[in-house]
PyMOL Python script that loads the backbone (N, CA, C, O; Angstrom):
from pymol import cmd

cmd.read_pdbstr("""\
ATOM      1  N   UNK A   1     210.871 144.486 154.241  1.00  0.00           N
ATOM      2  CA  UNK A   1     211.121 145.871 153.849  1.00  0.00           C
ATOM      3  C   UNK A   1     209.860 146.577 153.354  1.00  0.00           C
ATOM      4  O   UNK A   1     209.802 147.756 153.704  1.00  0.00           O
ATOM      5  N   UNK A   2     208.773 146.104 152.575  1.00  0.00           N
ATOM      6  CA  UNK A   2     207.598 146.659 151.995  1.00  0.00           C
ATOM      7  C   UNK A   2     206.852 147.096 153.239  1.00  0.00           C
ATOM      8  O   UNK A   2     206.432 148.253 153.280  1.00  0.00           O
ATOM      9  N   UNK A   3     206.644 146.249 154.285  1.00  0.00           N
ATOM     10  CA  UNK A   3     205.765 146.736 154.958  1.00  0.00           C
ATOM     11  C   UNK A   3     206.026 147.829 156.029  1.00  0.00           C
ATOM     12  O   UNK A   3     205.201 148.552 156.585  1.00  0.00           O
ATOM     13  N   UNK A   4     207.508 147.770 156.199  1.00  0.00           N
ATOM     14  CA  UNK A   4     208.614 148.906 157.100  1.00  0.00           C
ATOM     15  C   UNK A   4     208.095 150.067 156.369  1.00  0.00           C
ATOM     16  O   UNK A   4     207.793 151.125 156.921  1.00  0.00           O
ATOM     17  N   UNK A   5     207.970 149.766 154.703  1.00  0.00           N
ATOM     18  CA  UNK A   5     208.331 150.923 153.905  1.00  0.00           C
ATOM     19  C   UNK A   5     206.875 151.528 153.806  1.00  0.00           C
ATOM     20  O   UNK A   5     206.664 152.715 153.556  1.00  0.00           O
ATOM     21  N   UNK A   6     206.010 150.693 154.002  1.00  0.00           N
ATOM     22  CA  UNK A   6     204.228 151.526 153.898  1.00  0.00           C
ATOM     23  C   UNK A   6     204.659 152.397 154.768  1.00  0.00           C
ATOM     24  O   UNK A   6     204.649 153.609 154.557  1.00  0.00           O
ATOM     25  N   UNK A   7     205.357 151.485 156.543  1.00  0.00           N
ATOM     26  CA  UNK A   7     204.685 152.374 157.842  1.00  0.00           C
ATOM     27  C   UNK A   7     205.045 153.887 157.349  1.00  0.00           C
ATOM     28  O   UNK A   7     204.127 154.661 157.075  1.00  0.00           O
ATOM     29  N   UNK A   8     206.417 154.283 157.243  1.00  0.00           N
ATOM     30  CA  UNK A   8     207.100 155.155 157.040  1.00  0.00           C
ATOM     31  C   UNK A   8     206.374 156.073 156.277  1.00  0.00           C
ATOM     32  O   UNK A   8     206.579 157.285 156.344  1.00  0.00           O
ATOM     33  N   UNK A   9     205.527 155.552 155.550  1.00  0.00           N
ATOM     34  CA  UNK A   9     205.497 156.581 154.224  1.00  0.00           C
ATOM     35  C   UNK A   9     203.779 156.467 154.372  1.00  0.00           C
ATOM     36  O   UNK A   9     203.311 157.533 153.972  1.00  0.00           O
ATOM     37  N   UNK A  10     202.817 155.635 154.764  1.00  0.00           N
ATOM     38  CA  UNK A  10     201.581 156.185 155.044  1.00  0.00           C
ATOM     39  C   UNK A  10     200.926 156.460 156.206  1.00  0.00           C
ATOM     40  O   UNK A  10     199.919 157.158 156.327  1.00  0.00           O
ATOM     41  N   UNK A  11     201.641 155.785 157.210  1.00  0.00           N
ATOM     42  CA  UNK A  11     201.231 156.110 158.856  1.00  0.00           C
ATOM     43  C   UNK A  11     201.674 157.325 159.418  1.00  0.00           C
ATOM     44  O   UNK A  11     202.869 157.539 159.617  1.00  0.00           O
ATOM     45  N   UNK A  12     200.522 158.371 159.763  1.00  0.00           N
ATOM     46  CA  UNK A  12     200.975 159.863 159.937  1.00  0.00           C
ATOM     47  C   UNK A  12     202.007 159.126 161.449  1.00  0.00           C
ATOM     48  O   UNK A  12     201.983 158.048 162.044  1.00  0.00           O
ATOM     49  N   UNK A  13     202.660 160.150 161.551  1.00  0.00           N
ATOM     50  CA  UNK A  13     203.233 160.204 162.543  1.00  0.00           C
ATOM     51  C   UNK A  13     204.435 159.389 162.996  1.00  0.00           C
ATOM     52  O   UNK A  13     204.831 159.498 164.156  1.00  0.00           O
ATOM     53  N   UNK A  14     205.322 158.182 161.708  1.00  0.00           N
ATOM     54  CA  UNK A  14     206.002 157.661 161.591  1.00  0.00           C
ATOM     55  C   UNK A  14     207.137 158.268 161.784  1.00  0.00           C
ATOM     56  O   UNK A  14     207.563 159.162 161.052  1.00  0.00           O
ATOM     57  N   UNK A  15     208.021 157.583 163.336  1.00  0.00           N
ATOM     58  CA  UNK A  15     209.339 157.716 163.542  1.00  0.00           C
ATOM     59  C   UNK A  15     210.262 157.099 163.146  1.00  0.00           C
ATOM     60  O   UNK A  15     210.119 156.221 162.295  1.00  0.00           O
ATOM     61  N   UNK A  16     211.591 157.456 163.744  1.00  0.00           N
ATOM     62  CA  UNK A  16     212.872 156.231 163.773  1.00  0.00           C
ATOM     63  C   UNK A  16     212.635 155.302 164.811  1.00  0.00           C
ATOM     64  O   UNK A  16     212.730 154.075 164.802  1.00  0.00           O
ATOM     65  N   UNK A  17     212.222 156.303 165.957  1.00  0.00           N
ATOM     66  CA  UNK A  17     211.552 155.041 166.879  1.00  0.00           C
ATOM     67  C   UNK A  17     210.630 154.382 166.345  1.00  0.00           C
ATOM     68  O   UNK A  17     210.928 153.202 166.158  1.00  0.00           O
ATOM     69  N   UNK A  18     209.797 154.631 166.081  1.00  0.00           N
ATOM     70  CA  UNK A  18     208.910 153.221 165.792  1.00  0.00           C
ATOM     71  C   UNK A  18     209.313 152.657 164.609  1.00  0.00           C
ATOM     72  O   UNK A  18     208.454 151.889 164.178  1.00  0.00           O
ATOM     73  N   UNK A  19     210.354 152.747 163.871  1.00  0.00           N
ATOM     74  CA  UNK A  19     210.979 151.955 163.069  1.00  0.00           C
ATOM     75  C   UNK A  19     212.379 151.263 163.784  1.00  0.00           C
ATOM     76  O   UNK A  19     213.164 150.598 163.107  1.00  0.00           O
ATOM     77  N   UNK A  20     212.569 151.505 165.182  1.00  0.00           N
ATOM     78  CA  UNK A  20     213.288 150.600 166.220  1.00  0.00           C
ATOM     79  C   UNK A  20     212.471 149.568 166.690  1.00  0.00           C
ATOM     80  O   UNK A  20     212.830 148.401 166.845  1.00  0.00           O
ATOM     81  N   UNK A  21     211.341 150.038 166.916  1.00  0.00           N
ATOM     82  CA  UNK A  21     210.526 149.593 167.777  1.00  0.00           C
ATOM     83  C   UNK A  21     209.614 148.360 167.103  1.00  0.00           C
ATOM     84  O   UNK A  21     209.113 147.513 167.843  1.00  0.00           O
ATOM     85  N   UNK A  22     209.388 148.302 165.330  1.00  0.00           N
ATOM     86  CA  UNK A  22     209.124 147.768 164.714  1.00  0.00           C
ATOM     87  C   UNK A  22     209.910 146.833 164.145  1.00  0.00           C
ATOM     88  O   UNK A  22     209.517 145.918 163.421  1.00  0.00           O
ATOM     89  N   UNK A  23     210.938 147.044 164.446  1.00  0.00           N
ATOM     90  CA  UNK A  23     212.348 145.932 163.970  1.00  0.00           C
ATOM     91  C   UNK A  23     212.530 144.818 165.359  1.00  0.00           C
ATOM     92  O   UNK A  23     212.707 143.620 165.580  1.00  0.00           O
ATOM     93  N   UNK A  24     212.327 146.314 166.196  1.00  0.00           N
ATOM     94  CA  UNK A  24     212.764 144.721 167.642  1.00  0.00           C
ATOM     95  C   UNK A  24     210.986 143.874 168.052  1.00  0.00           C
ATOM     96  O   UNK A  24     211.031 142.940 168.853  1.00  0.00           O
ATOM     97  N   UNK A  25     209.953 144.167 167.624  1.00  0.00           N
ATOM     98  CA  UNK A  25     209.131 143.387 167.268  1.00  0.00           C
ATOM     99  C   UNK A  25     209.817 142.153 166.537  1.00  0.00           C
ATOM    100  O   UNK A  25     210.396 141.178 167.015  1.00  0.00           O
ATOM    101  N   UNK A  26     209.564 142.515 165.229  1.00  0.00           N
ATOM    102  CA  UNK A  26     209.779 141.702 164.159  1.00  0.00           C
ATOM    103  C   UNK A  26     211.358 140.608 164.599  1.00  0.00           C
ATOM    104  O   UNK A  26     211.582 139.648 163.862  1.00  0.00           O
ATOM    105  N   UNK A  27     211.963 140.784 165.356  1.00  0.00           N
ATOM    106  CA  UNK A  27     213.243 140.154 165.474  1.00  0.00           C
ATOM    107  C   UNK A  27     212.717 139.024 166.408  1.00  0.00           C
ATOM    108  O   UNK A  27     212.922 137.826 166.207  1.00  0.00           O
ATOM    109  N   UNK A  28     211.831 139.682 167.727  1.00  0.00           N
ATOM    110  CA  UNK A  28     211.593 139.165 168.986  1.00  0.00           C
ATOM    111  C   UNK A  28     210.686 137.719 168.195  1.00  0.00           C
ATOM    112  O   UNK A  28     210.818 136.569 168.616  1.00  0.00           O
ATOM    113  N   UNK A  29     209.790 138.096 167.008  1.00  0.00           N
ATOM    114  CA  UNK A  29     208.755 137.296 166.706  1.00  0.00           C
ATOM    115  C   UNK A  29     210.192 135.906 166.142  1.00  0.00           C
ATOM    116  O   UNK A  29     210.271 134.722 166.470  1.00  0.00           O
ATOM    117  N   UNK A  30     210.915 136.566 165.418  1.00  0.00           N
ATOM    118  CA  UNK A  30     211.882 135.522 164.497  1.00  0.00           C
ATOM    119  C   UNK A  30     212.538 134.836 165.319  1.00  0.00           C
ATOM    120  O   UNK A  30     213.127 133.879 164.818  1.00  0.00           O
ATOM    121  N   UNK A  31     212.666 135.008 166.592  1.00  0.00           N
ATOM    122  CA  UNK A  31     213.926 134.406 167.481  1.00  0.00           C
ATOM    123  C   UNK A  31     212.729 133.398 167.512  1.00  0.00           C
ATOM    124  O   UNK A  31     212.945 132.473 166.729  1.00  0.00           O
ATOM    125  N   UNK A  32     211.480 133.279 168.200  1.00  0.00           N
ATOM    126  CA  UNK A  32     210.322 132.928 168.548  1.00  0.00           C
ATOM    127  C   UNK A  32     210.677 131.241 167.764  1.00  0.00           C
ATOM    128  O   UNK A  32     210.848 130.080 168.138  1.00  0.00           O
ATOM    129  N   UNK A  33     210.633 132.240 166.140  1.00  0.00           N
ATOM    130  CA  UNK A  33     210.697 131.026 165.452  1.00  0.00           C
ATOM    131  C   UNK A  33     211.865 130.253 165.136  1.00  0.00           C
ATOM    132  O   UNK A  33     211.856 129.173 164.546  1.00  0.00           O
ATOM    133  N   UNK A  34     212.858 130.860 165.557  1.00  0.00           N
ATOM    134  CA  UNK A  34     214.053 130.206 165.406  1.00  0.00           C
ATOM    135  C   UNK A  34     214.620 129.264 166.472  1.00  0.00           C
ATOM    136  O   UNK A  34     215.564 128.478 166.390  1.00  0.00           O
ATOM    137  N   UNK A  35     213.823 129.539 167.468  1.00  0.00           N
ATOM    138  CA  UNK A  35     214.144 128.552 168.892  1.00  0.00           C
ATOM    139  C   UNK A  35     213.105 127.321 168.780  1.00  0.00           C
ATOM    140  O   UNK A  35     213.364 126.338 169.475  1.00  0.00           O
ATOM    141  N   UNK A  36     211.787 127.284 167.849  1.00  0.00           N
ATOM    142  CA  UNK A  36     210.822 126.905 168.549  1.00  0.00           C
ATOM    143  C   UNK A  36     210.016 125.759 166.996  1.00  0.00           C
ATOM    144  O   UNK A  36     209.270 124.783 167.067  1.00  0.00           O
ATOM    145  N   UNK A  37     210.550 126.398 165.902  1.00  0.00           N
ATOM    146  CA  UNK A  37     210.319 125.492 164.734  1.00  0.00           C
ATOM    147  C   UNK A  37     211.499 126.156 163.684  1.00  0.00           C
ATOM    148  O   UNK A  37     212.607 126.409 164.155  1.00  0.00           O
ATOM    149  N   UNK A  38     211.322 126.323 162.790  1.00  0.00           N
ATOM    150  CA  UNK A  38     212.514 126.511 161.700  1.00  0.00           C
ATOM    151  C   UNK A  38     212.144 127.937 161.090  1.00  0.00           C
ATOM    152  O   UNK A  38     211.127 128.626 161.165  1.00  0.00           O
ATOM    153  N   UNK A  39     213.189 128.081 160.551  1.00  0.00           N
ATOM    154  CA  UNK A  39     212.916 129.881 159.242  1.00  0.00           C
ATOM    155  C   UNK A  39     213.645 129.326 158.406  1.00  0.00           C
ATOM    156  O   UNK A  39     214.033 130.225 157.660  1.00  0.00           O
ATOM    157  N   UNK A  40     214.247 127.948 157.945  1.00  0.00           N
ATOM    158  CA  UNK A  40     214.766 127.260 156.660  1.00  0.00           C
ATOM    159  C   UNK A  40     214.015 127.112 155.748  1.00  0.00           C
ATOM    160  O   UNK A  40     213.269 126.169 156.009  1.00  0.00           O
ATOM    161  N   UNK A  41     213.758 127.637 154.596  1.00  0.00           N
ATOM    162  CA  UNK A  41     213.080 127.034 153.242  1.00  0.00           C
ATOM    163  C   UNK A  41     213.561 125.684 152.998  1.00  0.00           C
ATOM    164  O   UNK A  41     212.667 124.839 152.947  1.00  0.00           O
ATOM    165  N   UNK A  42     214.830 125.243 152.824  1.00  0.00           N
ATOM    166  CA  UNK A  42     215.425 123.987 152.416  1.00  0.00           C
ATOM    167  C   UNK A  42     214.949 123.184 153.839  1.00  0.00           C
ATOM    168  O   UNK A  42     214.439 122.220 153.269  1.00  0.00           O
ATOM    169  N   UNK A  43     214.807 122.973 154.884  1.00  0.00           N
ATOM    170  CA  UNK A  43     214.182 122.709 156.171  1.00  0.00           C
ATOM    171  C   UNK A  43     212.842 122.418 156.007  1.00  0.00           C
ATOM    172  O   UNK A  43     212.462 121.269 156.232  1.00  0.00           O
ATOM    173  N   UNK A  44     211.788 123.571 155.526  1.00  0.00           N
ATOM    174  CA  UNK A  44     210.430 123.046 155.762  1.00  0.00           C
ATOM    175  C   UNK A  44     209.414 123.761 154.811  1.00  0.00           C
ATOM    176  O   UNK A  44     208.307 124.205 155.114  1.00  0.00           O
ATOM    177  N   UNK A  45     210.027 123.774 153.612  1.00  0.00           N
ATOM    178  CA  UNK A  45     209.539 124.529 152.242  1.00  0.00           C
ATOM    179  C   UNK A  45     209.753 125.839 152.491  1.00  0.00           C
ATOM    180  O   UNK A  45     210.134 126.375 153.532  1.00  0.00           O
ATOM    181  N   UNK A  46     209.373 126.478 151.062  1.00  0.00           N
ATOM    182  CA  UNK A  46     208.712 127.845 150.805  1.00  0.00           C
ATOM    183  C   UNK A  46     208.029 128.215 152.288  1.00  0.00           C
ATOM    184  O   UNK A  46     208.606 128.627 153.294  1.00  0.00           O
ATOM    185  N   UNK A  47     206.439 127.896 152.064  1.00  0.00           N
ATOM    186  CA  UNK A  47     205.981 128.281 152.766  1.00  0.00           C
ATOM    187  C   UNK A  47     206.135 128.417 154.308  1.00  0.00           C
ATOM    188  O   UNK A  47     205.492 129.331 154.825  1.00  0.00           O
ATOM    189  N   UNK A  48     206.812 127.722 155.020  1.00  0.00           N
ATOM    190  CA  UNK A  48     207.337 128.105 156.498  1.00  0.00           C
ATOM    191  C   UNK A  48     208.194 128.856 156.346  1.00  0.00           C
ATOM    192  O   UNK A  48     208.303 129.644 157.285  1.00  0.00           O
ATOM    193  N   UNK A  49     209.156 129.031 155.252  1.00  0.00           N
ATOM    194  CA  UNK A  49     209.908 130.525 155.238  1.00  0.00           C
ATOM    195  C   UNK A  49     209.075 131.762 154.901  1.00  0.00           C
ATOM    196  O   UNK A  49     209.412 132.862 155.337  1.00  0.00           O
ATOM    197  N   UNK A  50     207.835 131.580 154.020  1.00  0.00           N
ATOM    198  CA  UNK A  50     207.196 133.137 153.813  1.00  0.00           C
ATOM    199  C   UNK A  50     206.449 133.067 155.239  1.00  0.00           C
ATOM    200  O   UNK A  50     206.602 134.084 155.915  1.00  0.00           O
ATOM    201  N   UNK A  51     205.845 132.277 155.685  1.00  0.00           N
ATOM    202  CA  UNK A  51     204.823 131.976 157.010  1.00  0.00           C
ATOM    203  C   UNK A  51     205.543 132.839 158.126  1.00  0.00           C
ATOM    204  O   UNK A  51     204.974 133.786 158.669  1.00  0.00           O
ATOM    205  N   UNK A  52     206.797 132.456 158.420  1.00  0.00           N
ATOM    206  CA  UNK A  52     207.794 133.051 159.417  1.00  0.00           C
ATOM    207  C   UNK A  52     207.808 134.436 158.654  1.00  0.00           C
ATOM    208  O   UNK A  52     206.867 135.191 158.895  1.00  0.00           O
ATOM    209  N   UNK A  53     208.449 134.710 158.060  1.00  0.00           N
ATOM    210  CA  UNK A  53     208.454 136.550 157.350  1.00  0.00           C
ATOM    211  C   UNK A  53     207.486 137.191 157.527  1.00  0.00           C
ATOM    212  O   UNK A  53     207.658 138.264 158.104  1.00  0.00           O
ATOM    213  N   UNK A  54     206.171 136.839 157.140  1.00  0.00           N
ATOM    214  CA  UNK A  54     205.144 137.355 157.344  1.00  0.00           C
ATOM    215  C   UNK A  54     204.587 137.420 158.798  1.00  0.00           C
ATOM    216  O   UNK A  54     203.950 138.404 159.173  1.00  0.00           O
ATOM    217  N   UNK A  55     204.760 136.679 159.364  1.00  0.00           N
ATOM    218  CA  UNK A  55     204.211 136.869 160.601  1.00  0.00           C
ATOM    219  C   UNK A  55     205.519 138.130 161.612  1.00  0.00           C
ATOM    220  O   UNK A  55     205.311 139.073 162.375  1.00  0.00           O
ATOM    221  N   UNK A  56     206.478 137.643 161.215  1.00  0.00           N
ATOM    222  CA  UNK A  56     207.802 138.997 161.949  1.00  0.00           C
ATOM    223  C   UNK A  56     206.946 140.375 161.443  1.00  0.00           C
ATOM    224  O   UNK A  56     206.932 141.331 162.219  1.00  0.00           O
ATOM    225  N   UNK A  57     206.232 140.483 160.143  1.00  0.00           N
ATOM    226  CA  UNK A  57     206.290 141.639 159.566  1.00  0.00           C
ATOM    227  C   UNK A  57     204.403 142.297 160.691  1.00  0.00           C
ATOM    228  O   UNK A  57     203.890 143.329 161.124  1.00  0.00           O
ATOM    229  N   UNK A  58     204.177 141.028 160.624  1.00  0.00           N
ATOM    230  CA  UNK A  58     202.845 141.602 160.965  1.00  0.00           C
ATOM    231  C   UNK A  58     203.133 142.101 162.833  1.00  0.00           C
ATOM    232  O   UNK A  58     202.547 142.960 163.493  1.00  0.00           O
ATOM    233  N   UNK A  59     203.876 141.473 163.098  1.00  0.00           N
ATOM    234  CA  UNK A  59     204.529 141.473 164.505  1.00  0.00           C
ATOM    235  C   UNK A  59     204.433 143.176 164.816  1.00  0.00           C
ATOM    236  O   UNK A  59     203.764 143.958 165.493  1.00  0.00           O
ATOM    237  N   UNK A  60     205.512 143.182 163.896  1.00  0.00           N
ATOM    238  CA  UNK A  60     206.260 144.657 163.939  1.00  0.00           C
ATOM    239  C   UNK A  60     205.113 145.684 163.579  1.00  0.00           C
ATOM    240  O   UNK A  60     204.668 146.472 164.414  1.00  0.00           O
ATOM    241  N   UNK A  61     204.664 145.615 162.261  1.00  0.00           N
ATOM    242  CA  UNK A  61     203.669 146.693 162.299  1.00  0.00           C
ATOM    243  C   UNK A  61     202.320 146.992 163.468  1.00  0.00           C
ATOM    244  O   UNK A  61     201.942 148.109 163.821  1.00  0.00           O
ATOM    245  N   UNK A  62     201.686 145.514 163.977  1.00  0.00           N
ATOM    246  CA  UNK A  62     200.778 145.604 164.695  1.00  0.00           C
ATOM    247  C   UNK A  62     202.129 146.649 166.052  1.00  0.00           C
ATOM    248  O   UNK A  62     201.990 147.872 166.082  1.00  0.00           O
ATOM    249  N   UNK A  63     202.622 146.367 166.462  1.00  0.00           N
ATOM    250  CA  UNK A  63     203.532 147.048 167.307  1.00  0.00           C
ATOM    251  C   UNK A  63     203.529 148.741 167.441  1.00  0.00           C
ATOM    252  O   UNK A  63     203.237 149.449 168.404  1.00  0.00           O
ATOM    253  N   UNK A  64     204.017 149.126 165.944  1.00  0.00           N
ATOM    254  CA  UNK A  64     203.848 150.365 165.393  1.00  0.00           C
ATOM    255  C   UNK A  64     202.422 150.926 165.942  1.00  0.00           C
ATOM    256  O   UNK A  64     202.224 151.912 166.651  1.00  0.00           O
ATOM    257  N   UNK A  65     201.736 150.244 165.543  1.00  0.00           N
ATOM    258  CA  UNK A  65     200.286 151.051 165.578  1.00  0.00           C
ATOM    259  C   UNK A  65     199.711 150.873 166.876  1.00  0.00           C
ATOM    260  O   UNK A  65     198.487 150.777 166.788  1.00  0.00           O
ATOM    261  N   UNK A  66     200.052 150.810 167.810  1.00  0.00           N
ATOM    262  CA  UNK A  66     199.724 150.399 169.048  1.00  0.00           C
ATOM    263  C   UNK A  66     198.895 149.106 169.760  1.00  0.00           C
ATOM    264  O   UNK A  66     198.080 149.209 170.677  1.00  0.00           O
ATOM    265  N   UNK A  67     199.225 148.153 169.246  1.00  0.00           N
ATOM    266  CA  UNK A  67     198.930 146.686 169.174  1.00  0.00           C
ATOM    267  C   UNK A  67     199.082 146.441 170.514  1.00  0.00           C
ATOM    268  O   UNK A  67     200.153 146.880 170.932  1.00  0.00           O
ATOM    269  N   UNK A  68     198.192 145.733 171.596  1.00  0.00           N
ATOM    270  CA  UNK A  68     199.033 144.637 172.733  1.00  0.00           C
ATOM    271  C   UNK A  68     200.001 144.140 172.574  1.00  0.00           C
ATOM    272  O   UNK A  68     200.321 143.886 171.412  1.00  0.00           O
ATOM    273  N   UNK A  69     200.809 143.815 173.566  1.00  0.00           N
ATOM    274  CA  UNK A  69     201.431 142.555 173.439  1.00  0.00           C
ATOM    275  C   UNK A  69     201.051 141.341 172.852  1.00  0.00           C
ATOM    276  O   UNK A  69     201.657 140.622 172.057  1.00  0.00           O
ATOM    277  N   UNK A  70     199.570 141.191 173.553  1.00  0.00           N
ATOM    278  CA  UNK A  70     198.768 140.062 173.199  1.00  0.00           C
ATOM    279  C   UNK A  70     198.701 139.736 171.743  1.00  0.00           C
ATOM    280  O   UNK A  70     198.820 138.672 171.135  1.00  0.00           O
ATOM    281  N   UNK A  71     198.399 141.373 171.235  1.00  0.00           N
ATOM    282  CA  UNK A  71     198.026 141.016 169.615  1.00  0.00           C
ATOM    283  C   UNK A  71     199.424 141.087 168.947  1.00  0.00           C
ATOM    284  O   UNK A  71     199.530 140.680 167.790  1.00  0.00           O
ATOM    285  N   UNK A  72     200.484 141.571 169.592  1.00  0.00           N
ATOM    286  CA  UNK A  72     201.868 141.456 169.028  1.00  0.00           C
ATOM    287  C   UNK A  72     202.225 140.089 168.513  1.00  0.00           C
ATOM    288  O   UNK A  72     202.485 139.728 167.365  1.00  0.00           O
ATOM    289  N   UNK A  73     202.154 139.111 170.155  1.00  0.00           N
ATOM    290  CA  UNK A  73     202.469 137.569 169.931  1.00  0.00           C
ATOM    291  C   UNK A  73     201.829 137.628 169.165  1.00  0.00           C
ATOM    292  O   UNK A  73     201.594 136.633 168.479  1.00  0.00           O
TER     293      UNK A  73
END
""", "prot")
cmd.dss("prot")
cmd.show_as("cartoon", "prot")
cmd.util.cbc("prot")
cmd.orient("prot")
């Protein structure tokens, strides 16, 4: 939510679309991790649950701002 909440509020030109567009990032990255290693804290600590969050979040914003794909993955 913090980093949804910068785009919105310091990136000129912030839509609803790109707050669609920044969510289905961030989801696409989580499935990623949900097929492929874990998003359980009780599974694989703390840190692979903030590791996974953070990386959905960076997903989504690089997205927003006109990121590759490349730099999306």
């Amino acid at each position: 939510p913090a980093v949804l909440h910068y785009y919105m509020k310091f990136v000129p030109g912030a839509d609803d679309d790109g707050v669609v567009r920044f969510l289905l990032a961030a989801a696409a990255v989580g499935i990623l991790f949900k097929i492929n290693a874990s998003i359980s804290g009780a599974e694989v600590g703390c840190q692979g649950e903030v590791g996974s969050a953070c990386s959905m979040a960076a997903a989504g914003l690089c997205e927003v701002l006109g990121g590759t794909p490349e730099q999306v993955e």
